[in-house]
N, C-alpha and C positions, 0 to 999 in steps of 0.2 A: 624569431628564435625564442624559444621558452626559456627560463629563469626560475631555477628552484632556490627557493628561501633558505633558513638555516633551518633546522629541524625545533619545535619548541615541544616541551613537554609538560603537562599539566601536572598539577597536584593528584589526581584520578590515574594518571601514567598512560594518557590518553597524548600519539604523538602527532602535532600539527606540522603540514607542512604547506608553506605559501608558493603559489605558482603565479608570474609573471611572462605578459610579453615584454619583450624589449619595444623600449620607440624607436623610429624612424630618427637618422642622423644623432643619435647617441638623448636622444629627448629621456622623458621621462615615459615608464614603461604603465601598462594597463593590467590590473589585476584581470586573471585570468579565473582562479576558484581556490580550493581548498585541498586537500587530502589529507582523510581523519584517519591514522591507524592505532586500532586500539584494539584489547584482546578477541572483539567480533568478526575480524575484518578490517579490510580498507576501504574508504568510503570515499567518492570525489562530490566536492559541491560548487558548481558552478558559480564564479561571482557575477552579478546583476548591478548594471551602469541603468542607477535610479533616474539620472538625470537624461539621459539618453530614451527612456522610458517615458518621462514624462515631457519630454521636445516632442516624441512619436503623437502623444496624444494631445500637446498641443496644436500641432501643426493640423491631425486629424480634423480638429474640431473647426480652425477658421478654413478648410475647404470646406466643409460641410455646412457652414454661416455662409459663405460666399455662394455655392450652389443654392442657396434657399434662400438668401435676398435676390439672386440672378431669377428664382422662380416666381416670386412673388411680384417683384418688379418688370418683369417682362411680361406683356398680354397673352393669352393662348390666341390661336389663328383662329378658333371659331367664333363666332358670334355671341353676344351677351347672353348669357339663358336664365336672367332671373326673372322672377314671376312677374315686377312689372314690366320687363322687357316682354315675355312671353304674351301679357295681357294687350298691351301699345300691338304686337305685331297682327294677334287675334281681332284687335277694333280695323287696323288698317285692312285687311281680307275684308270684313265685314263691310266697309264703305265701299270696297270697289265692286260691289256685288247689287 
């Protein structure tokens, strides 16, 4: 359920109004955004849970540490293909011939 604040009014006569959710079992509620009305209009501005933001790109990041050591650390199925590997394979043809 939403929760409208008291109304606050600037010096500019610009009027603020806070919007809450309520929490769960009577907890403490989460801002929701803003609503600016002032002689232009009414304008709503979403609130932003910075920290919630920055868990997403926490998390983000150690899968992507976790998939790139799982890559590096694990072998491909095919065979070695660097140039001394390449050159060893080229001599061994060459002797059985």
């Amino acid at each position: 359920m939403l929760v409208f604040g008291e109304p606050y009014e600037t010096a500019s006569g610009t009027v603020l109004v806070t919007v809450t959710r309520e929490g769960r079992r009577g907890g403490p509620g989460r801002a929701v955004g803003l609503y600016t009305i002032n002689a232009d209009g009414v304008t709503w501005t979403p609130a932003t849970d910075q920290g919630r933001i920055a868990l997403i790109g926490a998390c983000t990041g150690f899968v992507a540490a976790a998939f790139a050591t799982l890559a590096v650390v694990r072998r491909p199925p095919w065979p070695n293909l660097t140039e001394r590997a390449m050159i060893a394979q080229a001599e061994s043809v060459m002797r059985r011939r």
